[in-house]
C-alpha positions as CSV (number, residue, x, y, z in Angstrom):
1,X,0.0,0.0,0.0
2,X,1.5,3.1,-1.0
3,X,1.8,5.7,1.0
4,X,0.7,8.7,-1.9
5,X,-1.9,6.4,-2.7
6,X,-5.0,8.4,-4.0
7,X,-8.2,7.9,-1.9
8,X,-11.2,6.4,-4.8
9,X,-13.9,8.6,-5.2
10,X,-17.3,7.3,-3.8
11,X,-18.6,6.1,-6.8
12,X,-16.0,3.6,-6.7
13,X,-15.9,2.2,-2.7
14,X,-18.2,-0.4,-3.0
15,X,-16.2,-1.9,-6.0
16,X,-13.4,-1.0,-4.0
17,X,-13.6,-2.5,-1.1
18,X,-14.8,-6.0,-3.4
19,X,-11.1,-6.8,-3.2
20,X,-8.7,-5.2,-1.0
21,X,-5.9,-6.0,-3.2
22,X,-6.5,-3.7,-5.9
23,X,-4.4,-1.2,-3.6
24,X,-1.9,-3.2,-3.6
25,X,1.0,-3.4,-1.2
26,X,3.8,-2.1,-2.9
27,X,7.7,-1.6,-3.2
28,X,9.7,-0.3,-1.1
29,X,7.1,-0.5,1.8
30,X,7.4,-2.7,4.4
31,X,4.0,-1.4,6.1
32,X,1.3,-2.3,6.4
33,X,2.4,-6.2,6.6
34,X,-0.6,-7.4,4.1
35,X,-2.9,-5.6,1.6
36,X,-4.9,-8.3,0.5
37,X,-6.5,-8.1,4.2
38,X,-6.7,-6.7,7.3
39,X,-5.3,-8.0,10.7
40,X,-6.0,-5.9,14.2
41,X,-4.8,-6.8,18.1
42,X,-1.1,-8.2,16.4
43,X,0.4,-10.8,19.1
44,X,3.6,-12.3,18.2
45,X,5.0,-16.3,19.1
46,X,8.5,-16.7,18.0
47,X,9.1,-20.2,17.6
48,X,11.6,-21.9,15.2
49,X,13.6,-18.8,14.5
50,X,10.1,-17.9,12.5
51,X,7.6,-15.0,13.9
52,X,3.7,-15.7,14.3
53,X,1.3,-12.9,14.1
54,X,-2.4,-13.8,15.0
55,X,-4.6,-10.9,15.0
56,X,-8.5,-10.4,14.9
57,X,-10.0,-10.9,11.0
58,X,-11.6,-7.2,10.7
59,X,-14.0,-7.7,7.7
60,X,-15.7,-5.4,5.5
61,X,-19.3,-4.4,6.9
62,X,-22.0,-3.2,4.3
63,X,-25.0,-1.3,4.6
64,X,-28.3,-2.4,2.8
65,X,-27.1,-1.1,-0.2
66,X,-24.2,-2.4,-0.5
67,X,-21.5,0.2,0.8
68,X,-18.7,-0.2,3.4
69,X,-20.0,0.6,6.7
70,X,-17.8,1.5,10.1
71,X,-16.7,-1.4,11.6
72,X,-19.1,-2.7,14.3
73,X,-16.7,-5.7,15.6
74,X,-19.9,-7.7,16.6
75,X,-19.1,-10.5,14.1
76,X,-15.8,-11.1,14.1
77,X,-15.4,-14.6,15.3
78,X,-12.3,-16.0,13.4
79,X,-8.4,-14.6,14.1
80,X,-6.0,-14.9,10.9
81,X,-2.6,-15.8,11.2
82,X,0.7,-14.6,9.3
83,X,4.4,-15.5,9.4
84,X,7.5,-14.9,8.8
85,X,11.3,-15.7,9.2
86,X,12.6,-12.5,7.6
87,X,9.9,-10.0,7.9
88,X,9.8,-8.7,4.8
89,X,8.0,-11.7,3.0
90,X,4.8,-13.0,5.0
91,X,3.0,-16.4,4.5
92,X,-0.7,-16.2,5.2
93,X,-1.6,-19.4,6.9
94,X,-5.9,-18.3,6.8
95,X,-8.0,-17.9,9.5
96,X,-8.9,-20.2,12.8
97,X,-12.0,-20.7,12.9
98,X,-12.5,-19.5,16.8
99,X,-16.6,-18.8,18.0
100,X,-19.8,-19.7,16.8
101,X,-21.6,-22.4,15.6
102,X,-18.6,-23.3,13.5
103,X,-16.1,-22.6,15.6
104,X,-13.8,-24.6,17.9
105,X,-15.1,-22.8,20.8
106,X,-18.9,-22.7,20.1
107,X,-19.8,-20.9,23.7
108,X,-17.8,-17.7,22.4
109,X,-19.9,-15.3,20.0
110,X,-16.7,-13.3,19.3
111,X,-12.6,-14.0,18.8
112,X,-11.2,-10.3,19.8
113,X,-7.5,-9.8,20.5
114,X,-5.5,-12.8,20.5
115,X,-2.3,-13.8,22.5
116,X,-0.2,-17.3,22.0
117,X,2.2,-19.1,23.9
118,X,4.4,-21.9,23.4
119,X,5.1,-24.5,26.0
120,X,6.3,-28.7,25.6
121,X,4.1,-30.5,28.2
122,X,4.8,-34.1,28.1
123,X,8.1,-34.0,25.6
124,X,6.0,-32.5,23.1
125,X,5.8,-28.9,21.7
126,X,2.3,-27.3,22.9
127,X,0.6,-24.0,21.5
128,X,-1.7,-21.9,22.8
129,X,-4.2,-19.4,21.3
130,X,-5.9,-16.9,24.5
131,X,-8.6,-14.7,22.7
132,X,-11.3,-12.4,24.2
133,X,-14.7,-13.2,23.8
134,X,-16.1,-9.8,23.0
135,X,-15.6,-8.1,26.7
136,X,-16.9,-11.2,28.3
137,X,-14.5,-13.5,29.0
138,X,-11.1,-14.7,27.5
139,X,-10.9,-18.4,26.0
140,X,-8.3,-21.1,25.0
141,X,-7.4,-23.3,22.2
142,X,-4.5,-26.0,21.9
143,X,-2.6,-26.9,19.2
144,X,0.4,-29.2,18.1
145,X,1.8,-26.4,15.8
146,X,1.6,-23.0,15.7
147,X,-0.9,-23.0,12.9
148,X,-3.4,-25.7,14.1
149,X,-5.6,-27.7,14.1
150,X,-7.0,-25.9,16.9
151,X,-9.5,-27.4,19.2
152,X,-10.9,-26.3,22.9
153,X,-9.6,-28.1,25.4
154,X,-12.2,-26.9,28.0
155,X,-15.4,-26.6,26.2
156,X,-15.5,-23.0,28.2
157,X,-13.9,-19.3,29.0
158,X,-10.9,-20.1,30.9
159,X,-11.4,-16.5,32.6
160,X,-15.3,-15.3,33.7
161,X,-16.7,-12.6,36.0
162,X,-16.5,-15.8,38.7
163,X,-12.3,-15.8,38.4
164,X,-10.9,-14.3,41.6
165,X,-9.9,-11.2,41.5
166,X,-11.6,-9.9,38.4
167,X,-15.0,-9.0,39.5
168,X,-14.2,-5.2,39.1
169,X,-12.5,-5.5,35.7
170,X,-14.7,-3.4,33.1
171,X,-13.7,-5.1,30.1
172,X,-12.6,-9.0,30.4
173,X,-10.6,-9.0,27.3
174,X,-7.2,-8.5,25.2
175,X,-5.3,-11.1,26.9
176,X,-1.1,-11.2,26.9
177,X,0.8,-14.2,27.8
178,X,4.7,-14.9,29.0
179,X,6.3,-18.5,29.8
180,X,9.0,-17.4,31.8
181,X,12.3,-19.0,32.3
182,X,11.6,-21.3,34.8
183,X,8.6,-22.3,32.6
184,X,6.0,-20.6,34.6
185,X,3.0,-18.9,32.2
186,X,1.5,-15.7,33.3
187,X,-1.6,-14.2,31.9
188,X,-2.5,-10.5,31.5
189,X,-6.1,-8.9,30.6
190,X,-8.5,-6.2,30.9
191,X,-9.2,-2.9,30.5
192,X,-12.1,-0.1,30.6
193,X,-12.6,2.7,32.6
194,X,-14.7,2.7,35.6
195,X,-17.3,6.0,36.2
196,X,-15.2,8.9,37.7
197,X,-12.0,6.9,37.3
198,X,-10.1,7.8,34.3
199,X,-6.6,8.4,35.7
200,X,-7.0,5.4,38.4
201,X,-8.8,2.6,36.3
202,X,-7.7,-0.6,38.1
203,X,-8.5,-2.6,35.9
204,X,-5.8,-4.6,34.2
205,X,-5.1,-7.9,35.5
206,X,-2.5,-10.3,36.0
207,X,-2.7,-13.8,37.5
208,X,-0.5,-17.2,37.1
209,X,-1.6,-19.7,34.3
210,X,-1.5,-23.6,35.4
211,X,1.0,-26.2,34.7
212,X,-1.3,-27.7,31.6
213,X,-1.6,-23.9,29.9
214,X,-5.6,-24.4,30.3
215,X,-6.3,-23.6,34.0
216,X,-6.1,-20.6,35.8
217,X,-3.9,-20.5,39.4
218,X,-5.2,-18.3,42.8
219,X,-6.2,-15.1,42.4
220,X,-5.8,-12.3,39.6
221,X,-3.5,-9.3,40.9
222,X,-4.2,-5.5,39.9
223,X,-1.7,-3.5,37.9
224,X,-2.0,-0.4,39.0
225,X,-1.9,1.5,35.2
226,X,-2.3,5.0,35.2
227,X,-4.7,6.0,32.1
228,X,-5.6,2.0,31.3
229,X,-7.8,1.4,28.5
230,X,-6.9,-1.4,26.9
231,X,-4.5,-4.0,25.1
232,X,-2.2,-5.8,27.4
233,X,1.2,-6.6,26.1
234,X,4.2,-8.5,28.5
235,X,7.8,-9.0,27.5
236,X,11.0,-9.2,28.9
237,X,14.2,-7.9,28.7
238,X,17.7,-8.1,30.4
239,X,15.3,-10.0,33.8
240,X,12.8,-7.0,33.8
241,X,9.3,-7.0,33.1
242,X,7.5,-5.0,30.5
243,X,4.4,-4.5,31.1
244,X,2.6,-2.4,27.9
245,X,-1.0,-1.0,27.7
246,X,-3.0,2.0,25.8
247,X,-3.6,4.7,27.7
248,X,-7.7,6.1,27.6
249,X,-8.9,8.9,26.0
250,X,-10.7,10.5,28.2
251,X,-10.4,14.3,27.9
252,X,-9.7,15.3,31.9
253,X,-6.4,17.5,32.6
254,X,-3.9,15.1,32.9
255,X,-1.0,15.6,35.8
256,X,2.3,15.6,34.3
257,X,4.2,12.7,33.2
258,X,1.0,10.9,32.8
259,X,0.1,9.0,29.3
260,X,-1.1,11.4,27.1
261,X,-4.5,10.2,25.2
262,X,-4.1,6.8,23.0
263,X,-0.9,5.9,23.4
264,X,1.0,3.0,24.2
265,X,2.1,2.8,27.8
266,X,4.5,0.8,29.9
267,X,5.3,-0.5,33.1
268,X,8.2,-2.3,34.7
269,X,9.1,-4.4,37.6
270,X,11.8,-7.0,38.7
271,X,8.4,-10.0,38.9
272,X,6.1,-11.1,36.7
273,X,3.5,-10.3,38.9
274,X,5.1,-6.3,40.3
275,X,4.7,-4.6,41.8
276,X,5.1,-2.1,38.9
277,X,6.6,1.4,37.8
278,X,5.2,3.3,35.5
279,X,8.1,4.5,32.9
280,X,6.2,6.6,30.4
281,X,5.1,6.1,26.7
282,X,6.5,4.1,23.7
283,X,4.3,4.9,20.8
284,X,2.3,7.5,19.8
285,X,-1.1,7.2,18.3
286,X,-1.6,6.1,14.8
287,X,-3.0,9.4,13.3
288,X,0.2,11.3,14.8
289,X,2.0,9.0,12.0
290,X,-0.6,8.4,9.4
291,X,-3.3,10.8,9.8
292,X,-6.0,8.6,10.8
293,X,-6.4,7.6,14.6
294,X,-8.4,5.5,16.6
295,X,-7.4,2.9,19.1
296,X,-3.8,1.0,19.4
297,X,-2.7,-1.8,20.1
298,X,0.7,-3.7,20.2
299,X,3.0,-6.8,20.7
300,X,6.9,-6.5,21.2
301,X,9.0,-9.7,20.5
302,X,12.5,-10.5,20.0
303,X,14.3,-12.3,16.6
304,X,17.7,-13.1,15.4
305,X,18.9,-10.4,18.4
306,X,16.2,-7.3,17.5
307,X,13.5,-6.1,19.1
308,X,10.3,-5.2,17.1
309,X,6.9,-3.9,17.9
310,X,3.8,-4.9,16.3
311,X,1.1,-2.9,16.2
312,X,-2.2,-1.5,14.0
313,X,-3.2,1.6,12.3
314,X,-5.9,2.1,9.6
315,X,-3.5,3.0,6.5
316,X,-5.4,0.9,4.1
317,X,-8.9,1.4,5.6
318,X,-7.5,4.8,4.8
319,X,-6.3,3.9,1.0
320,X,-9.9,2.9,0.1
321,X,-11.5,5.3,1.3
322,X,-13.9,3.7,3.3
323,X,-15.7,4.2,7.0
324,X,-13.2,4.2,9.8
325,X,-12.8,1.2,12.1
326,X,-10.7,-1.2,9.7
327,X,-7.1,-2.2,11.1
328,X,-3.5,-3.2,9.6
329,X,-1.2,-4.8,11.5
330,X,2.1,-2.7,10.8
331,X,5.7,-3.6,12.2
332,X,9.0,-1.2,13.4
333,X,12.1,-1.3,15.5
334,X,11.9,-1.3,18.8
335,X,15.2,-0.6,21.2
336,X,15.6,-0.7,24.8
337,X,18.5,1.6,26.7
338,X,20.4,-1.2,27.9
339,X,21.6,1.4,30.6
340,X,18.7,2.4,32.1
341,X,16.1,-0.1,31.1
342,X,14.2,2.5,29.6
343,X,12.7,2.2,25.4
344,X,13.3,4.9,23.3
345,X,10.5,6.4,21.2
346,X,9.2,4.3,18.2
347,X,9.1,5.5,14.6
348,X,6.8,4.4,13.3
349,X,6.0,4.7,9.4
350,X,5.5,2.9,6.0
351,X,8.7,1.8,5.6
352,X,8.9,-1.0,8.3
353,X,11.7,-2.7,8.8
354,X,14.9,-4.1,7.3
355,X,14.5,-7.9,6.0
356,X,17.1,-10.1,8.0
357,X,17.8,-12.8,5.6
358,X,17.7,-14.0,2.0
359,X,14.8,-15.9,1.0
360,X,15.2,-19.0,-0.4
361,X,13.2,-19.9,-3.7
362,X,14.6,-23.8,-3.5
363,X,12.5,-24.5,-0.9
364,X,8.9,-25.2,-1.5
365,X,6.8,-22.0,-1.0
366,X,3.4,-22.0,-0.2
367,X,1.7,-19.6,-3.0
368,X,0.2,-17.2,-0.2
369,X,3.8,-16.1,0.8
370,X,4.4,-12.5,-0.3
371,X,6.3,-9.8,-0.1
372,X,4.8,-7.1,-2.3
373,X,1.4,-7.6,-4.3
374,X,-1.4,-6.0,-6.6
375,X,-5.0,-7.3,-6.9
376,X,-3.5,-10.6,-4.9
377,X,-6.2,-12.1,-2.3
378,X,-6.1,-15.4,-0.7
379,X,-8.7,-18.5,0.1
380,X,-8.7,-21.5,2.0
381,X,-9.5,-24.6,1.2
382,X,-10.1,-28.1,2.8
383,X,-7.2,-30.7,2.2
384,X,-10.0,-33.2,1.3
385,X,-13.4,-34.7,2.2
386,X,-15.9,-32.0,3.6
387,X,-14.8,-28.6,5.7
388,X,-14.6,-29.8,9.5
389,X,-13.9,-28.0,12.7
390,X,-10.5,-27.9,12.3
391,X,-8.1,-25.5,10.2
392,X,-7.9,-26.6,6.5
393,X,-4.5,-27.5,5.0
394,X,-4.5,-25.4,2.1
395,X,-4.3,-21.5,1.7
396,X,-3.5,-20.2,-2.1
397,X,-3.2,-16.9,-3.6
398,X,-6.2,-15.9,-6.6
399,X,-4.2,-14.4,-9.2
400,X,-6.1,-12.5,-11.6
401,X,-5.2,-10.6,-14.9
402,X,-2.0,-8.3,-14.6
403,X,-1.7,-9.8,-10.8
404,X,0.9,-10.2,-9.3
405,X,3.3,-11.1,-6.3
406,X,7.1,-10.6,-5.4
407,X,9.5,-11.6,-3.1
408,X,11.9,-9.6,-1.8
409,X,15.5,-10.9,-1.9
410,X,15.5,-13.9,-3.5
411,X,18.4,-15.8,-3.2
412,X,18.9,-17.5,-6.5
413,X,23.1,-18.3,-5.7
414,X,25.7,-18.1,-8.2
415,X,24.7,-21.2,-10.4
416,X,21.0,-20.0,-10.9
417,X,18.0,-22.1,-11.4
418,X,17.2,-24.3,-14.4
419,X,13.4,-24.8,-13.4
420,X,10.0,-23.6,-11.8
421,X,7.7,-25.7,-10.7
422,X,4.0,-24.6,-9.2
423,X,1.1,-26.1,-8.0
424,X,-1.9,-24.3,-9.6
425,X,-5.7,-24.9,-10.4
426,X,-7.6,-22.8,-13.0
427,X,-10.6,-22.2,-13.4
428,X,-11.0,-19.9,-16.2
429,X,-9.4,-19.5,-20.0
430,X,-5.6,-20.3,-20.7
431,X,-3.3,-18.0,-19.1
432,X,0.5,-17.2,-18.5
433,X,2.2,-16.8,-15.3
434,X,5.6,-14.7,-16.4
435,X,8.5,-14.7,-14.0
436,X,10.3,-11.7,-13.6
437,X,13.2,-10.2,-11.7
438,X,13.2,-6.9,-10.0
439,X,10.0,-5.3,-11.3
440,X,6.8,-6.2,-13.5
441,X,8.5,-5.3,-16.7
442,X,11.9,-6.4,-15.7
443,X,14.2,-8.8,-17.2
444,X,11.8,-12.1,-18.1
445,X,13.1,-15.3,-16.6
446,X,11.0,-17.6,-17.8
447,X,6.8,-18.3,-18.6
448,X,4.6,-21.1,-17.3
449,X,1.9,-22.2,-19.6
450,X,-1.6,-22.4,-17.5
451,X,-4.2,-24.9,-19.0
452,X,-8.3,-24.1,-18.0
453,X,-8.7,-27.4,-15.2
454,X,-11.6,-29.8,-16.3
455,X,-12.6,-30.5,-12.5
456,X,-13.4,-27.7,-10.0
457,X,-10.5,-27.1,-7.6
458,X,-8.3,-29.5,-9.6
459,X,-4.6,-28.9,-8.9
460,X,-2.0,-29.4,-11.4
461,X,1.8,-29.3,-11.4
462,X,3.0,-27.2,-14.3
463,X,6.9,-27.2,-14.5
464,X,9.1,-25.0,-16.9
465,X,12.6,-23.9,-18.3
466,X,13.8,-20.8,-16.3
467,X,17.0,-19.0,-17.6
468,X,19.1,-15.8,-16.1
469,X,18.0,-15.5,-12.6
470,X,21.0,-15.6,-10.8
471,X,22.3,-13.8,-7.5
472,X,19.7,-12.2,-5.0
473,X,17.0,-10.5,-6.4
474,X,13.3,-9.9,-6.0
475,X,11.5,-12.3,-7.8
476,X,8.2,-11.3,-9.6
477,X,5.7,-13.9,-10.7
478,X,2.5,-11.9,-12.8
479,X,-0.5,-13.9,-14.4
480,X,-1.7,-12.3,-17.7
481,X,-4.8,-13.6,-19.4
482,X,-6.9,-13.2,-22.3
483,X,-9.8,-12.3,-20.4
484,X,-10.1,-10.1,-17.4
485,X,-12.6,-12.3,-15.7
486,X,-9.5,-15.3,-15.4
487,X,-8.7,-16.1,-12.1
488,X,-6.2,-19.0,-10.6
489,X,-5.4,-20.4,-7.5
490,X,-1.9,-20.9,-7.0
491,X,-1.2,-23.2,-4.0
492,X,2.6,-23.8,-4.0
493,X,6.0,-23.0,-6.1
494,X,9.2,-23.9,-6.0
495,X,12.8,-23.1,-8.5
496,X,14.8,-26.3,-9.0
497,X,18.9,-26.1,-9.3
498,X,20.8,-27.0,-12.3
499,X,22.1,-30.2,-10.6
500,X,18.7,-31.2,-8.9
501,X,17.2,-31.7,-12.5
C-alpha cells in the first residue's frame, strides 16, 4: 500500500472494497504487513527462528445497499494468522475458525485480541491461542503447531466474572501471555474505565496460568496503570518485566508525566507479577504518523537479536476510502536503553523494517507467501473430504489478470536455477504466469503455460525452463490472461537447481 496512494472517489468504494488487493502493497514499503486483508490486536510467538502474528479478522461491513460501513466488531469470530522468518516476506496461513456455531469454541460469540504461547508438556511442543470473547470473557485453544488444528480443550472461558480477583474489571478482554524462564505462564487482561475513574482505572489484571496452559492458578492481581484502556502486552528484557497497555482517551487535565490520550504505555518491575513502575510512553497514536487515529494496540517480541513492535493503524482502511474502524497490522524497530532499562521512542512509518535474511526460492513456497502484491487475495480450502472443525491444510493466492506477487531478496546463488515448478488450479481460460526479476516489466526469466482445469478445484503441477536468474533479487511472478474475468489459485512454487534436474 503506497503511502501517496489516492483515496477512490465514492462512486468507486463499494467496488473497491470487493477486493482489497486492488491497492496493492507495494515496493519499497514494508507497512502495512498485508494488503490483500486486514489483521488488528497483532500478538507475536517466536518459535523456530520464524515469527507468528495472530490478529482479529476485521472484515468489510456493508450497509443495505451495498456500501462499506464503520466497523461494528460484533461478528468477528475468526483470528488470521501470518508468518514470517525475515519480515519482509509474510506467509498467510488463513483464519482459525475461533466462535460460533462453526467454531472450535462454540460458547464464544466473538474471537477479539488474540495472544499465544508456546510451552512442551509431556516432551511434546504445545501451543496456545488466548482470545477475548467480546468483553466477556477470555478463552483457550491447543494446538500441536503454531498453525493448528486448533480445538478447545475446555469446552469453556478459561477466565469469567466468577475468576478471583476480576470481578471489578470493566472489560474482560485483550489477553497477553509470557512462559517465563523457569517455565512458569503468566496471563494479562482487561481494561475499561470505571465511572469517575479515568486516571486510576484498576482494571488490568494479571494472575498465574496452570502447569497444563488451560487452567487458571489463585487469584488475579491488579496493575495499578495510570490512564488503562486497553491491550495488554508483557515481554521481557535483560530480567525486567515490560508490562505495555494504551492509555484512555478521556479528555480530563492530565497531571504531568501521565500518558497522554491513545498511546502505548508501559510499566516495569523486577516479577512477573510487580509490583510495577510506571516508565512513560513508547508509541504515539496512529493518526500522529498516518493521519487517521483511533485505538492501538501492540505486541513486542524478539528475533535473530532485535527487538520489534507490532502494532495497527488504519492505512489501508484509509487507501480505500472507506468508513473508519478497519485495522492493519504494521511492524517497526523497537530498542531498549540497555543502561537504564528504559525504550526509546518508536518510529513508526510505511517503511517498516529491514529484511534479516535472503529468502530462499529452492524451498517449496506456499503460494500465499508475499512480499509485495497488486489485486492478490487469498482463500482456503479443505485438504479433502468435507470442511470440519478444524483448520484446513490449504491457503493459495487468486491471481487475476495483470496480478501479481514478489519476493523480496530472493536468493537464487551463483549457479541460478534451471526450473519452476508450481502447484496451480484454474478455473477460467488459458493463461500465462511470467517470471520476472526486479519489477513487472523487468528482465523475463521464464513463462509457465496455465491450461483451464476440467474439474473444479483440480490442482496441477506445471513445471518449466527458467533461464538468467542468478544472485539475490526480487522475484516477480505476474499472471496475464486473455480475459479479465480469469482467475487461478496458485497453492505452491518452487525453482529447482541445475544439478537437482
Amino acid at each position: 500500500m503506497n503511502q501517496h496512494t489516492t483515496p477512490h472517489s465514492g462512486e468507486q468504494k463499494q467496488d473497491q472494497a470487493a477486493n482489497l488487493g486492488e491497492i496493492g502493497k507495494l515496493r519499497p514499503n514494508g507497512n502495512p504487513l498485508v494488503a490483500h486483508k486486514f489483521g488488528a490486536d497483532p500478538y507475536a510467538l517466536v518459535f523456530n527462528n520464524r515469527v507468528y502474528l495472530y490478529m482479529t479478522s476485521d472484515k468489510l461491513e456493508y450497509d443495505k445497499d451495498g456500501l462499506p460501513q464503520k466497523n461494528s466488531y460484533s461478528s468477528i469470530n475468526r483470528i488470521t494468522v501470518i508468518s514470517s522468518d525475515d519480515l519482509i516476506n509474510w506467509t498467510d496461513h488463513g483464519e482459525i475458525r475461533v466462535a460460533g456455531p462453526q467454531g472450535a469454541a462454540t460458547w464464544a460469540s466473538q474471537s477479539w485480541a488474540p495472544a499465544a504461547a508456546h510451552q512442551i508438556l509431556d516432551g511434546e511442543d504445545c501451543f496456545f491461542l488466548y482470545f477475548a470473547n467480546n468483553a466477556s470473557g477470555i478463552g483457550v485453544l491447543s494446538a500441536p503447531t503454531p498453525v493448528g488444528p486448533w480445538v478447545d480443550p475446555i469446552g469453556k472461558a478459561l477466565v469469567t466474572r466468577e475468576t478471583p480477583g476480576v470481578e471489578d474489571v470493566t472489560w474482560l478482554f485483550d489477553p497477553a501471555v509470557i512462559v517465563d524462564d523457569d517455565h512458569q505462564a503468566y496471563l494479562y487482561f482487561g481494561g475499561g474505565i470505571p465511572e469517575g475513574k479515568a486516571g486510576r482505572p484498576d482494571t488490568a489484571r494479571v494472575m498465574r496460568l496452570g502447569d497444563d496452559m488451560i487452567s487458571v492458578v489463585g487469584t488475579a492481581k491488579v496493575i495499578q496503570a495510570p490512564y488503562m484502556f486497553e491491550s495488554s502486552g508483557i515481554h521481557k528484557y535483560n530480567n525486567n518485566y515490560y508490562y505495555t497497555y494504551c492509555s484512555n482517551f478521556d479528555k480530563e487535565d492530565r497531571p504531568e508525566g501521565s500518558p497522554p490520550p491513545g498511546e502505548i504505555a508501559y510499566m516495569t518491575s523486577v516479577q512477573p507479577m510487580g509490583p510495577w513502575t510506571y516508565q512513560g510512553t513508547l508509541l504515539q497514536n496512529p493518526g500522529h504518523f498516518f493521519d487517521i487515529g483511533g485505538n492501538n494496540h501492540q505486541a513486542i517480541f524478539q528475533l535473530a537479536d532485535q527487538w520489534y513492535i507490532a502494532y495497527h493503524a488504519q492505512t489501508l482502511c484509509q487507501a480505500m476510502n472507506i468508513p473508519e474502524g478497519y485495522r492493519s497490522t504494521h511492524l517497526n524497530r523497537v530498542e531498549h536503553d540497555a543502561a537504564t532499562g528504559k525504550i526509546k521512542k518508536v518510529h513508526a512509518d510505511y517503511q517498516g523494517v529491514d529484511q534479516i535474511k535472503y529468502f530462499n526460492p529452492y524451498a517449496r513456497v506456499t503460494g500465499s507467501t508475499i512480499g509485495w502484491s497488486s489485486r492478490v487475495s487469498t482463500e482456503q480450502y479443505p485438504d479433502s473430504g468435507e470442511m470440519s472443525l478444524s483448520d484446513s491444510n490449504i491457503i493459495a493466492a487468486k491471481l487475476q489478470n495483470e496480478s501479481w506477487i514478489a519476493i523480496s531478496k530472493a536468493d537464487f546463488e551463483s549457479g541460478g536455477p534451471s526450473t519452476f515448478s508450481a502447484m496451480i488450479s484454474n478455473q477460467g481460460t488459458e493463461g500465462m504466469l511470467e517470471l520476472r526479476m526486479d519489477r513487472t516489466d523487468g528482465p523475463l526469466i521464464g513463462e509457465l503455460i496455465v491450461q483451464p482445469a476440467t474439474e473444479s478445484l483440480q490442482w496441477m503441477e506445471v513445471t518449466t525452463k527458467v533461464t538468467g536468474a542468478q544472485g539475490v533479487q526480487d522475484l516477480y511472478i505476474i499472471f496475464r490472461s486473455t480475459t479479465d474475468s480469469s482467475t487461478i489459485l496458485l497453492r505452491e512454487w518452487q525453482f529447482n537447481r541445475k544439478n537437482e534436474v
